[in-house]
N, C-alpha and C positions, 0 to 999 in steps of 0.2 A: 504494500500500500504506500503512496507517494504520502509521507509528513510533511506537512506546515508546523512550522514552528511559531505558536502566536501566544501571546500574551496580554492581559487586560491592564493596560493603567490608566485610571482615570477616565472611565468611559471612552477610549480611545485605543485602539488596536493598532500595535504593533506587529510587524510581519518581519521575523529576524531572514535572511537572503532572499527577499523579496525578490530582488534583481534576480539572482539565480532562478530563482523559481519560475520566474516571470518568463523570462529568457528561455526555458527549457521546454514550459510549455508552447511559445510562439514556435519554437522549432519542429518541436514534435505535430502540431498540428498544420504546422506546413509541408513537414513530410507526407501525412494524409491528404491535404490537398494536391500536391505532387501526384502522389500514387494513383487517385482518383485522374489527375489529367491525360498522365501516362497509359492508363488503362482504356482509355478511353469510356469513363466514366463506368466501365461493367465490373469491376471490384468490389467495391463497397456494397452497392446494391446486393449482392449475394447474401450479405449478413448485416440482413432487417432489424437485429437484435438492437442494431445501435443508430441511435439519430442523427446519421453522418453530419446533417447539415449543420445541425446546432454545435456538432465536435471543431467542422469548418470554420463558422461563425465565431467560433471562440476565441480562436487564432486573432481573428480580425479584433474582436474586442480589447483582448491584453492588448495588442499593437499598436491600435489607432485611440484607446480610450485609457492610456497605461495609468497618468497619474489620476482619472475620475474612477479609478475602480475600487470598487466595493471590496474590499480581501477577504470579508468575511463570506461575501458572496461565491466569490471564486474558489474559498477553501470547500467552503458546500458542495459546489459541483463536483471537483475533483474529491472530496471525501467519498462521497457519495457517490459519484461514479469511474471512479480508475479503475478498480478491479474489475468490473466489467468491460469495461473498453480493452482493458489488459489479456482479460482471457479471450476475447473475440481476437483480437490480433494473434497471440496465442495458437489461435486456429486457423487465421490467414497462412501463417506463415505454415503452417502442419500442412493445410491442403494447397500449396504452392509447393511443397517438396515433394 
């Protein structure tokens, strides 16, 4: 499971390698969009499990909305759903071999 490291002071959240984080995810969800162009969009679609488009979108959000983000938002999504997206890939890559 992908850890955020957060902390509450004073009603204000801190996000200790925010940058890191931030960073890793904008790459990794630009790989997925990569992969989806390279395939000529027939990839993803195969595995309905996940809502590529909102995983896409995501990219674009950290990127273009980096310092209005929500962290606490962002921790949500990715708490909530890495391991899923994790194990789906997981299987990309089982049934590409």
């Amino acid at each position: 499971m992908l850890n955020f490291h957060i902390k509450v002071c004073g009603g204000t959240i801190f996000q200790k390698s925010r940058v890191t984080i931030a960073k890793r995810c904008i790459d990794f969800f630009e790989s997925l969009k990569n992969l989806d162009k390279v395939t000529d969009n027939s990839l993803l679609p195969r595995y309905p499990e996940i809502d590529w488009k909102k995983v896409k979108g995501m990219r674009d959000i950290i990127s273009h909305y980096y310092f209005d983000l929500n962290a606490e938002a962002i921790f949500n999504v990715c708490n909530d759903k890495i391991d899923e997206l994790g194990r789906t890939i997981n299987k990309m890559i089982k049934d590409l071999s």
